[in-house]
KOLMIPA-288696 format. One record per residue: residue in three letters; x, y, z negated of N, C-alpha, C, O in turn. Coordinates in steps of 0.05 Angstrom, whole numbers, padded with zeros to 5 digits, always signed. Layout:
<sites>
ALAXYZXYZXYZXYZ;...
</sites>
This chain:
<sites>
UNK-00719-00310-00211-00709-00331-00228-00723-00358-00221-00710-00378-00222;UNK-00752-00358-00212-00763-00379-00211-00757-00396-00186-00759-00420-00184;UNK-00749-00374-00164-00739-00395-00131-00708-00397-00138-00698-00412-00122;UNK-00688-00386-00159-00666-00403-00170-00664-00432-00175-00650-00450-00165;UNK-00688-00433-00199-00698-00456-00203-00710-00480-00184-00709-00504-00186;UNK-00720-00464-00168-00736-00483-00145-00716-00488-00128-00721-00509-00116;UNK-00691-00474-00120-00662-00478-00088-00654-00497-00117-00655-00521-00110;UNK-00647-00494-00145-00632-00521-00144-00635-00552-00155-00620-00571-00159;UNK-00668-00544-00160-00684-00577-00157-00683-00583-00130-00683-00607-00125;UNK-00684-00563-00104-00684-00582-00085-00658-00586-00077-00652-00609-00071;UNK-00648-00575-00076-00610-00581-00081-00607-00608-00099-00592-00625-00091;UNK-00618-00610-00116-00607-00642-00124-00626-00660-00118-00622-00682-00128;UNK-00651-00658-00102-00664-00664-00086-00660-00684-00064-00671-00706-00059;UNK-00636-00664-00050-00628-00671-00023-00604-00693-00023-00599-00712-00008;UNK-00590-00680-00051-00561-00696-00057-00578-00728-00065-00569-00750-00057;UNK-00604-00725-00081-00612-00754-00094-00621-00765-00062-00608-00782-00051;UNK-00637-00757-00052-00641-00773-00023-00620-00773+00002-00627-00784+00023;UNK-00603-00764+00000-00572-00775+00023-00565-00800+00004-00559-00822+00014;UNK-00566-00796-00025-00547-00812-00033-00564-00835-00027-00551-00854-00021;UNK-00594-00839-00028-00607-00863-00023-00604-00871+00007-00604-00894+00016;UNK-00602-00852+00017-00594-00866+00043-00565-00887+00059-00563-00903+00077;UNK-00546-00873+00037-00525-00889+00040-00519-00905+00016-00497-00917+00016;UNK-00535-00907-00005-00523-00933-00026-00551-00937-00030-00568-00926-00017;UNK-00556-00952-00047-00574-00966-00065-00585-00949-00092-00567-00938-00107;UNK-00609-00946-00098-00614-00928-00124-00597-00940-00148-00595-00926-00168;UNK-00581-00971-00147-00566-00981-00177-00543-00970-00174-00528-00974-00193;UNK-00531-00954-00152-00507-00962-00143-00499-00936-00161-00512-00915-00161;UNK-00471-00943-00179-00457-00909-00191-00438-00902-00176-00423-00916-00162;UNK-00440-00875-00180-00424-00863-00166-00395-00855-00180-00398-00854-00205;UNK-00369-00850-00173-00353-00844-00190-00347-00830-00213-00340-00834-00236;UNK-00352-00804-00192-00357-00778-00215-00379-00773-00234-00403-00773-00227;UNK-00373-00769-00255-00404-00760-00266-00415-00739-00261-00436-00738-00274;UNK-00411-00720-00247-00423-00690-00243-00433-00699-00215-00449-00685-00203;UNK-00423-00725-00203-00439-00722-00178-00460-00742-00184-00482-00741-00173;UNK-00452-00766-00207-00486-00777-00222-00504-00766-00220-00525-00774-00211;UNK-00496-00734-00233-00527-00725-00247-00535-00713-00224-00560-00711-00220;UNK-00518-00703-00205-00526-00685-00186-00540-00706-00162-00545-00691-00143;UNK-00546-00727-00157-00554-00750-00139-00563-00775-00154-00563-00798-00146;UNK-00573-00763-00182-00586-00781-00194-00614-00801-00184-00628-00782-00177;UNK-00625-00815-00181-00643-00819-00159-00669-00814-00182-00692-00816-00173;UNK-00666-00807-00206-00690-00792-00220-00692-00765-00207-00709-00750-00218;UNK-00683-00756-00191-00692-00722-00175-00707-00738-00154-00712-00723-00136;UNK-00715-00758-00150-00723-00767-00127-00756-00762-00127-00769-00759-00107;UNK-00768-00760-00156-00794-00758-00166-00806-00733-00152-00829-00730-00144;UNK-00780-00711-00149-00792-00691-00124-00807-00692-00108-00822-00673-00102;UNK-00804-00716-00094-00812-00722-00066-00845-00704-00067-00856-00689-00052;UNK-00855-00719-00099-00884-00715-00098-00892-00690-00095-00916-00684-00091;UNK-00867-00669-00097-00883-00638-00092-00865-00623-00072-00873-00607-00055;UNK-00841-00631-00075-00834-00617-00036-00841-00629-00015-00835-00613+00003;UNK-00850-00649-00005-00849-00655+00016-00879-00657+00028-00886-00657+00052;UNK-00898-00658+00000-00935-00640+00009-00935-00606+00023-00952-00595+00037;UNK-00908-00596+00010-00911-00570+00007-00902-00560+00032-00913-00542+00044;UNK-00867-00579+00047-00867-00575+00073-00877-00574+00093-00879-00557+00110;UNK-00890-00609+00087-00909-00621+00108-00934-00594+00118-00941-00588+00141;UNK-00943-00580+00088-00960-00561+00100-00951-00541+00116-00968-00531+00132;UNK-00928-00531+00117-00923-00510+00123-00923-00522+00164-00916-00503+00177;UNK-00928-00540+00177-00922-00552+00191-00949-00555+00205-00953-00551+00229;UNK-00973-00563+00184-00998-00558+00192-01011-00532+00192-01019-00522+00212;UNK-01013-00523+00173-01016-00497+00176-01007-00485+00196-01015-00462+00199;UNK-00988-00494+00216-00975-00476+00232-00957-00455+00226-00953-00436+00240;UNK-00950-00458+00208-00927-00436+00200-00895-00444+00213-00876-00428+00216;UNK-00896-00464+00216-00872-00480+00222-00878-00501+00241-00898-00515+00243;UNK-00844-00500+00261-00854-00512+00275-00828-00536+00284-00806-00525+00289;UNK-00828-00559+00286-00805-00572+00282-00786-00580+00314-00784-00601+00327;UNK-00776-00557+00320-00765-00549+00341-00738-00534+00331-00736-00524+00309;UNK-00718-00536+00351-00689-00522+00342-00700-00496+00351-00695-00482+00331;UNK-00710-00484+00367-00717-00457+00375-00726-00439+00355-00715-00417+00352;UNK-00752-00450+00339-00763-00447+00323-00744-00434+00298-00742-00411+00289;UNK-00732-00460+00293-00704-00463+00275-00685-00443+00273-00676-00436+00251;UNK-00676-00431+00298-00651-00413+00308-00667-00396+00305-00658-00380+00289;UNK-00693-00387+00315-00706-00365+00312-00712-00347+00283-00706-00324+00278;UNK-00721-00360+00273-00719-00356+00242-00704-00354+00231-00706-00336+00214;UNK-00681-00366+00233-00656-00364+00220-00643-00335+00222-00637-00323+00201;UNK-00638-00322+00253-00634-00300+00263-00656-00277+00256-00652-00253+00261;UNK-00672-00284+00248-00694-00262+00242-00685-00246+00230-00662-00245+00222;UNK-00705-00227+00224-00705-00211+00202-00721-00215+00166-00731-00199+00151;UNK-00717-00242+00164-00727-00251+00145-00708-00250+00119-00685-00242+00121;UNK-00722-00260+00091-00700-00257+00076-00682-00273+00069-00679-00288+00088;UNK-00663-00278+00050-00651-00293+00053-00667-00329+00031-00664-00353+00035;UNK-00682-00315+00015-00693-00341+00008-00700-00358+00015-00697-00380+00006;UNK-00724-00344+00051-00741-00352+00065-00715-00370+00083-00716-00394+00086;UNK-00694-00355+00091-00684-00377+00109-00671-00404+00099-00666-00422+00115;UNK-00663-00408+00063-00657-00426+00052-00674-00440+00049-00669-00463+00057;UNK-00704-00437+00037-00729-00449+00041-00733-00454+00071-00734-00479+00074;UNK-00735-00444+00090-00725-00461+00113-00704-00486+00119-00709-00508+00127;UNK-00680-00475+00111-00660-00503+00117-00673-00519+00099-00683-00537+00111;UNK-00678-00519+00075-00687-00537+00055-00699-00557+00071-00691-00579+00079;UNK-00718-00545+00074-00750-00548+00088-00747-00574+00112-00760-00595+00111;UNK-00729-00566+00130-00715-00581+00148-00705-00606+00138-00716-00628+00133;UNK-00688-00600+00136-00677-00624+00114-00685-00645+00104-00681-00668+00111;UNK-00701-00632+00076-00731-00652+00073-00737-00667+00090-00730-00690+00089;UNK-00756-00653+00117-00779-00669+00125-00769-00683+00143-00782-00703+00147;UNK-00742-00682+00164-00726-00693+00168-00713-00712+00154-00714-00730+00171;UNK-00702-00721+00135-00695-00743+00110-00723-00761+00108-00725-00785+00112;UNK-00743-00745+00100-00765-00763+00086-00789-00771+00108-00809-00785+00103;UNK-00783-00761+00129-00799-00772+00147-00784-00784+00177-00794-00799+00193;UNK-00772-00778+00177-00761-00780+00203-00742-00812+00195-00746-00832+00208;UNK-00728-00811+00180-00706-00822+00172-00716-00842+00153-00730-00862+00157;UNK-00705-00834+00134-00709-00851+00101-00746-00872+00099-00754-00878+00077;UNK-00755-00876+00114-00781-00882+00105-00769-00917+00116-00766-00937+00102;UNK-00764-00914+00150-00760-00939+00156-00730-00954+00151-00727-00978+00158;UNK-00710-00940+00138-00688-00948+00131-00695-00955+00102-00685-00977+00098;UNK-00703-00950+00088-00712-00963+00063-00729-00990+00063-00724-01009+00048;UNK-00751-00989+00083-00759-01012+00087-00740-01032+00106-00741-01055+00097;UNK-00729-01030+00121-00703-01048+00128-00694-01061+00111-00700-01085+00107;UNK-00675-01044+00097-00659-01045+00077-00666-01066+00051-00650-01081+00039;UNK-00693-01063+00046-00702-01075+00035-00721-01110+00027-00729-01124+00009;UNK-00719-01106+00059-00731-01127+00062-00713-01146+00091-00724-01162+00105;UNK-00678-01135+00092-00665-01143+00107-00674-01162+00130-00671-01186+00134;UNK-00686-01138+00144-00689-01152+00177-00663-01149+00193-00651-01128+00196;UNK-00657-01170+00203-00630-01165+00220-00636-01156+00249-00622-01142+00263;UNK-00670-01172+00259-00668-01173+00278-00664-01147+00297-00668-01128+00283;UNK-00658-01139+00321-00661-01115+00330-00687-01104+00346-00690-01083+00358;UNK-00698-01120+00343-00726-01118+00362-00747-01115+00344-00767-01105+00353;UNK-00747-01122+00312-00755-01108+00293-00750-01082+00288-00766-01063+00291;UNK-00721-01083+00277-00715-01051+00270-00723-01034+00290-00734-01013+00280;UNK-00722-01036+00323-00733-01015+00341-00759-01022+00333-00766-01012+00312;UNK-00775-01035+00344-00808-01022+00331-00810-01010+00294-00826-00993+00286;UNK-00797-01019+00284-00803-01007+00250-00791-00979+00251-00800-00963+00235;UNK-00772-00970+00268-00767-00948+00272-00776-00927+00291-00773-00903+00287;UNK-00786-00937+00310-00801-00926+00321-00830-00912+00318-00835-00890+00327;UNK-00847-00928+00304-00866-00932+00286-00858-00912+00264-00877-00897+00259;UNK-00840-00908+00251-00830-00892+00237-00831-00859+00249-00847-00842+00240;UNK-00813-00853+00269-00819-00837+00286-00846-00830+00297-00855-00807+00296;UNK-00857-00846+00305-00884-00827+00312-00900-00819+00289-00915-00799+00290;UNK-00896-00838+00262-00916-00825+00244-00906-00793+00234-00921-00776+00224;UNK-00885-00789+00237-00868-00762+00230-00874-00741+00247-00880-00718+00240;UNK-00873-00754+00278-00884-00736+00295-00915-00722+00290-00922-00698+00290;UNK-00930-00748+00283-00960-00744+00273-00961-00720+00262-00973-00701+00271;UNK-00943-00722+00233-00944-00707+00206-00933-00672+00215-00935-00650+00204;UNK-00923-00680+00233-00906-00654+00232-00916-00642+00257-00904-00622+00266;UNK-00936-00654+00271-00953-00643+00299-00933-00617+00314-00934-00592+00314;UNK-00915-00636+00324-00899-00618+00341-00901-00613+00370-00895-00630+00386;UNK-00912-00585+00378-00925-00587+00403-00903-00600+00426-00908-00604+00450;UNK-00883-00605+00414-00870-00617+00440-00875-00638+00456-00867-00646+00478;UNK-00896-00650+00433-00898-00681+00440-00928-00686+00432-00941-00706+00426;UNK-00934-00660+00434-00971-00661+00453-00978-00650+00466-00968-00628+00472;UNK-01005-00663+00480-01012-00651+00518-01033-00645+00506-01044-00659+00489;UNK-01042-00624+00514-01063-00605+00518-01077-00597+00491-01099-00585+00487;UNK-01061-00605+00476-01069-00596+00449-01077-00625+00426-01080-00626+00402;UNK-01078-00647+00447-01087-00676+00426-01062-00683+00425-01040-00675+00432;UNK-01075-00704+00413-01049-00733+00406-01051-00765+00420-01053-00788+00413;UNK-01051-00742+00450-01056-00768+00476-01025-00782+00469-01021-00805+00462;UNK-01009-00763+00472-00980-00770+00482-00964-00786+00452-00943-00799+00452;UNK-00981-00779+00433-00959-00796+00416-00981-00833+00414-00972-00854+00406;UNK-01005-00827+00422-01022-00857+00433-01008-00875+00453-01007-00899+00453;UNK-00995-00854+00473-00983-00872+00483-00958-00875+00487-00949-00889+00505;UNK-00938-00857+00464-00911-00864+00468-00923-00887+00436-00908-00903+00446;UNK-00931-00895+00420-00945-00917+00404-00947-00945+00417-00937-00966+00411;UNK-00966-00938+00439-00964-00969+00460-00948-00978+00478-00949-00997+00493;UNK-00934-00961+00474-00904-00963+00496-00885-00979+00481-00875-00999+00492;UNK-00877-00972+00450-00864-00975+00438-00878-01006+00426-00862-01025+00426;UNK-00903-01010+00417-00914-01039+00418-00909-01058+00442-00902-01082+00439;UNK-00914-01044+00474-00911-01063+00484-00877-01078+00495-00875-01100+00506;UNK-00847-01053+00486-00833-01053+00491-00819-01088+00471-00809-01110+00478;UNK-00828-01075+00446-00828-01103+00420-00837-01124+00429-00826-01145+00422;UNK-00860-01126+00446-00867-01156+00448-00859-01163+00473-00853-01186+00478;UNK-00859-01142+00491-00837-01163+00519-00811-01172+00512-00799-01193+00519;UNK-00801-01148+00492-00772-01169+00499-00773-01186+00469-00751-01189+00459;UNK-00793-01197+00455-00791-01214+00447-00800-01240+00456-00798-01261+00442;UNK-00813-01237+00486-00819-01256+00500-00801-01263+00522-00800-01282+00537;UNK-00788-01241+00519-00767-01248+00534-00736-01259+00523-00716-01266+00536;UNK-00741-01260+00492-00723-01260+00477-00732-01302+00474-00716-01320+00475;UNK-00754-01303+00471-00766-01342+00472-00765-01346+00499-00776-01365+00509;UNK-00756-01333+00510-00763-01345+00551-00725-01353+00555-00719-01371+00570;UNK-00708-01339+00542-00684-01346+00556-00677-01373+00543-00688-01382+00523;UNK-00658-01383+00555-00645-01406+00542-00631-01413+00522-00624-01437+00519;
</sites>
């Protein structure tokens, strides 16, 4: 009864954060059953699914790879475990990957594009950080996300010197 409860707080979870991703938290929606169901008051979640994913990631239980992903899924696991998986996905995907630097955009309407690629990028590696995915570390550190970081700084300021250099 109690992971009933838990698949469909994060079920309106997921519906309250897509919907922030494509409208505004004032914005109503038509229907009322899809109000309550993408209300952006389910959003207060954040504060306890997405500690709870994030661990499962450090801990090493999880690992943020499609292999990983397909593997599990195909297992022999149960079926809760693989919905708590998609969930899981989902989540840390939405709230880290995605939604962190589109909200600050959004918010503070940068047009430029040489912004949004570093604010997004920047975005991206801190997710990578969080979610220490060995794909995108060497030898076990976090050489490679240091320097996909200064790559991504130095990419922002050339072509914004190159952006005051043309005519």
């Amino acid at each position: 009864m109690t992971s009933i409860v838990i698949f469909i707080l994060a079920t309106f979870f997921i519906f309250s954060s897509i919907r922030l991703f494509f409208f505004s938290t004032e914005t109503e929606m038509g229907n009322k059953i899809i109000n309550i169901i993408s209300h952006p008051g389910w959003l207060i979640l954040v504060i306890i699914f997405l500690p709870v994913f994030v661990g499962f990631f450090y801990r090493g239980e999880w690992e943020f790879s499609w292999t990983f992903f397909w593997i599990e899924l195909t297992g022999n696991n149960s079926l809760s475990t693989k919905i708590l998986l998609v969930y899981g996905m989902i989540i840390v995907t939405l709230w880290l990957f995605i939604l962190p630097a589109h909200i600050f955009l959004r918010n503070n309407s940068m047009k430029d594009f040489h912004t949004q690629f570093f604010i997004r990028g920047l975005n991206i590696i801190f997710a990578l950080y969080c979610t220490e995915s060995r794909y995108f570390l060497i030898f076990g550190n976090k050489e490679y996300l240091n320097f996909l970081f200064t790559t991504i700084v130095y990419i922002y300021f050339f072509t914004l010197k190159i952006k005051d250099d043309s005519p």
